[in-house]
N, C-alpha and C positions, 0 to 999 in steps of 0.2 A: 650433793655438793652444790652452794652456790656459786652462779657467777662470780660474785664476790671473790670467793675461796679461790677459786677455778686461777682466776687470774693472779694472784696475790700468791699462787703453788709455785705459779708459772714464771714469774717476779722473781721467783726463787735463781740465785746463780750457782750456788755448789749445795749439793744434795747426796746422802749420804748414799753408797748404793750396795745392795744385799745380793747373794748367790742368788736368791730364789726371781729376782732380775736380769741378770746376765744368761741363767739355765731358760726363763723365757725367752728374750729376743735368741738364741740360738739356735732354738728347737723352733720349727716351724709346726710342731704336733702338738705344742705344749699349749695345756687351756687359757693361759696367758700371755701367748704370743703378738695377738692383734694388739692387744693394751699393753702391752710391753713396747711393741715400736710405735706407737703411736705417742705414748708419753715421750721415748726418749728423741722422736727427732722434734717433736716440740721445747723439750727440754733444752736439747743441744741445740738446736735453732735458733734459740733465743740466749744462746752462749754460756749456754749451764756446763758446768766440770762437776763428774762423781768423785766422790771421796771412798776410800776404801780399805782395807789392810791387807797385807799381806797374807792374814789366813780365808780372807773371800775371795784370794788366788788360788791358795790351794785347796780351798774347797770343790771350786770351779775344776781345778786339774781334775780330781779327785773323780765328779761326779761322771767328766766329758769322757774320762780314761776307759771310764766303765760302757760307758754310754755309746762312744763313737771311735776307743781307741788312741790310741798312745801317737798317732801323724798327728789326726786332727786337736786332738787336747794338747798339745804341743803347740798348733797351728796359732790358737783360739787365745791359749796361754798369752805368746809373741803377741799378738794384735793386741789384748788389752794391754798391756804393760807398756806399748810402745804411743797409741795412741794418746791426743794431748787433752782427749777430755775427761782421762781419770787422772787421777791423782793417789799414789799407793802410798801407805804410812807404814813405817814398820812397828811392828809388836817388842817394846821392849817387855823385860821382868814387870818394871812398877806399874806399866799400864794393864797387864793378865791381874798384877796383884787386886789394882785399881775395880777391873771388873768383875775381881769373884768377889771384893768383899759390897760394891756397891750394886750388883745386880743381881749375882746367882746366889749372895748369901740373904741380900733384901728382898730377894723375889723368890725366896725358896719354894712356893708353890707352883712355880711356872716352870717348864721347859724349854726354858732360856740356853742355847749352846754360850759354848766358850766365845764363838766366833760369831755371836749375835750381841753378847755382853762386850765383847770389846768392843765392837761397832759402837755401843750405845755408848762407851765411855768415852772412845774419840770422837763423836760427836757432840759430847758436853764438851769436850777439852777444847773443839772446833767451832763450836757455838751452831750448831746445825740442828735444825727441829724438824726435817724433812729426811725420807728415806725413799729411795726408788726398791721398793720390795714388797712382794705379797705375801709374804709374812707378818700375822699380825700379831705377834709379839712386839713389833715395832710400836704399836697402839698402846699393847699393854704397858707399856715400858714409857708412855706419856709422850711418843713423836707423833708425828704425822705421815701419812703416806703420799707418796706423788701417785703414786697406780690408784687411786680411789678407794 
């Protein structure tokens, strides 16, 4: 990445944000931890808000429940939802309709989730070309990533 880039990520003010982000910054064991808080207090620092939907909540419950239990994925749930630098969308019908037929049926060679394809379609609807995720499906699918 260049400087150029570097700074111009960073410029960014809402940025879409994926599980495989939030399962970093919470796990202090996870190979993405350091680069996980390091983007996002640069990120939030400079008064970035993630965007997100409701199924990269419960994705999040889903993985923490397994993970660390039914207090803390509870705990973890409360704190993102209430915090003022995400912003949750809900999942109607037309926008799942929206993402099978424009992602998982255009990219049918990929392994694209439900909840990565609708990410990708509120973020066309959001006009956002940026994702906080180390998932690189985000690449494939022609965004960019804040984690490098």
């Amino acid at each position: 990445m260049t400087p150029t880039s570097t700074r111009r990520k960073m410029a960014t003010t809402r940025a879409a944000i994926d599980t495989s982000a939030l399962l970093a910054l919470a796990n202090p064991r996870d190979q993405y931890h350091d680069r996980a808080v390091a983007t996002a207090r640069r990120f939030i620092g400079l008064g970035g808000r993630w965007m997100g939907s409701v199924l990269i909540l419960a994705e999040l419950h889903g993985h923490l429940l397994r993970w660390r239990g039914p207090v803390v994925a509870r705990q973890v749930l409360a704190a993102v939802r209430r915090d003022p630098a995400y912003v949750w969308h809900p999942v109607e019908p037309e926008l799942i309709d929206q993402a099978v037929v424009e992602w998982l049926e255009r990219f049918s060679d990929q392994h694209f989730s439900l909840t990565d394809a609708v990410t990708f379609a509120l973020m066309r609807r959001e006009r956002l070309d940026e994702a906080f995720a180390f998932d690189h499906d985000f690449q494939v699918a022609g965004f960019e990533l804040l984690s490098g």
